[in-house]
C-alpha beads as a LAMMPS data file, in Angstrom:
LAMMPS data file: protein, C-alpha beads

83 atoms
82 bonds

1 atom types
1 bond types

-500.0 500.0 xlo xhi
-500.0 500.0 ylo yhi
-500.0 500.0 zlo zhi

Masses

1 110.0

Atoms # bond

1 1 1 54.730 -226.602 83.063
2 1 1 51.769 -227.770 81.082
3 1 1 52.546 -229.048 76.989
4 1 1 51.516 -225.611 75.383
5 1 1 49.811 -227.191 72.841
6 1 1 47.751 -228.880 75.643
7 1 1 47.253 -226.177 77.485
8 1 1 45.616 -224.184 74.114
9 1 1 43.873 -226.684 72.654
10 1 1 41.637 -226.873 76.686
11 1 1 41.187 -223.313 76.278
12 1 1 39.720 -223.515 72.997
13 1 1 37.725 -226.201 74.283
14 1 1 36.631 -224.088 77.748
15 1 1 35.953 -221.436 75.523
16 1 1 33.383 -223.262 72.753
17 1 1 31.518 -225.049 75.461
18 1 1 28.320 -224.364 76.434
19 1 1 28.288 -225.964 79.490
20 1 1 30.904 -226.318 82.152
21 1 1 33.375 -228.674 80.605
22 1 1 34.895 -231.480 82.925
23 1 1 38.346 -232.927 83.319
24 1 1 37.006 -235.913 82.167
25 1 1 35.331 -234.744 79.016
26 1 1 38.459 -232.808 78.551
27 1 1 41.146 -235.529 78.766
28 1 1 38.588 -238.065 76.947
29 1 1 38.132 -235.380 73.454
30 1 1 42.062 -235.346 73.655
31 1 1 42.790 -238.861 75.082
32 1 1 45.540 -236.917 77.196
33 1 1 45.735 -238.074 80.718
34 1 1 43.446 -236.623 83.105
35 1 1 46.496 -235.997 85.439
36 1 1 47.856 -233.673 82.871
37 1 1 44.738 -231.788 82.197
38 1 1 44.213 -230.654 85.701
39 1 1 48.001 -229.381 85.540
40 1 1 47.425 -227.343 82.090
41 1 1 43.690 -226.055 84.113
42 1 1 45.709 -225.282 86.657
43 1 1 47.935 -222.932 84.659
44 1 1 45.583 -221.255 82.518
45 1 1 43.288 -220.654 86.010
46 1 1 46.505 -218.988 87.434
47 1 1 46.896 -216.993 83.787
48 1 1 43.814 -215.682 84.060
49 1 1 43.848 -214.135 87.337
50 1 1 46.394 -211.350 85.821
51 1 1 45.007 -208.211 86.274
52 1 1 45.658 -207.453 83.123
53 1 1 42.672 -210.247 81.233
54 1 1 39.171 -209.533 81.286
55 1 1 37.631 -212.843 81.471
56 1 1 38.674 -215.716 83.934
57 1 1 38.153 -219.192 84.156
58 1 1 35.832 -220.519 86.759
59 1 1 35.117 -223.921 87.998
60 1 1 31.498 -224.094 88.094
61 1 1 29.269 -227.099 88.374
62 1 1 31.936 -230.089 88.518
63 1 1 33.607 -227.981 84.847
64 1 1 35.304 -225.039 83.790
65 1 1 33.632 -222.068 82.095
66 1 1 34.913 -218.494 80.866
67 1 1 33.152 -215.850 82.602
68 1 1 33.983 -211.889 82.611
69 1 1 35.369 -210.184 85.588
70 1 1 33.680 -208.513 87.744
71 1 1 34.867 -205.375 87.433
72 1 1 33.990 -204.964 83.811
73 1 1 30.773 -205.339 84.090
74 1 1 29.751 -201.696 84.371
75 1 1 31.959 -201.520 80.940
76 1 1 29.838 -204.212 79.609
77 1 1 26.527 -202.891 80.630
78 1 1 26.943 -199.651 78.550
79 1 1 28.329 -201.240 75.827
80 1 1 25.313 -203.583 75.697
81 1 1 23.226 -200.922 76.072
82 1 1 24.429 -198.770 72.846
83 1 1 24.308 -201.688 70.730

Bonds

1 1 1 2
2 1 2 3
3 1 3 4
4 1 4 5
5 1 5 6
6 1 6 7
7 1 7 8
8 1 8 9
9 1 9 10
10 1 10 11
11 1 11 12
12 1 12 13
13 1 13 14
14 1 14 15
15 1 15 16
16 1 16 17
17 1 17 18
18 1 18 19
19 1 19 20
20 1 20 21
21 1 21 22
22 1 22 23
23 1 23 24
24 1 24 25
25 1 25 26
26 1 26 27
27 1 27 28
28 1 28 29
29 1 29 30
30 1 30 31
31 1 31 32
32 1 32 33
33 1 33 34
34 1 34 35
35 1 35 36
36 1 36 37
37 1 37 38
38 1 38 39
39 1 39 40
40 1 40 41
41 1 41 42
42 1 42 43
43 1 43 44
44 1 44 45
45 1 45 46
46 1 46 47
47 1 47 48
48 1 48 49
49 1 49 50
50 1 50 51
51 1 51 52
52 1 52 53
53 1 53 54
54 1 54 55
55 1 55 56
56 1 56 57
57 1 57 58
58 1 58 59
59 1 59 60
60 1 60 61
61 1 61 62
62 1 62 63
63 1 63 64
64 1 64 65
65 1 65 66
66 1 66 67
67 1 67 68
68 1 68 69
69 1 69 70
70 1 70 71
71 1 71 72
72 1 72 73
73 1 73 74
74 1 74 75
75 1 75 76
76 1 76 77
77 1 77 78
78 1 78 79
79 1 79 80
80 1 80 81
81 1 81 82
82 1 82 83
């Protein structure tokens, strides 16, 4: 299991990024090895999958990115909507 203060401080950093953030980028802003940063990705990719969260993590263009679930997006829609 991944250092949980590793494993938070990528999520923050997935989650402020504007563009796909890489391993590399990742390990480098926390000079953590990059070995250890695919391990905590790993975990919080697995975490994500519940059921039970509506947002995952994708890998997307060589990086990792936060993206809703699919099957909120009707929910999303209408709350866009009666904004």
């Amino acid at each position: 299991m991944a250092n949980p203060e590793l494993r938070s401080a990528i999520e923050a950093i997935i989650y402020v990024a504007d563009e796909p953030a890489t391993v590399d980028q990742i390990a480098r802003a926390l000079a953590a090895p990059k070995d250890e940063v695919r391990a905590a990705i790993d975990e919080l990719l697995a975490w994500y999958q519940s059921d039970e969260r509506g947002v995952e993590i994708r890998k997307v263009a060589g990086g990792y990115k936060f993206y809703t679930k699919p099957q909120h997006h009707d929910a999303l829609r209408r709350f866009i909507k009666s904004l």
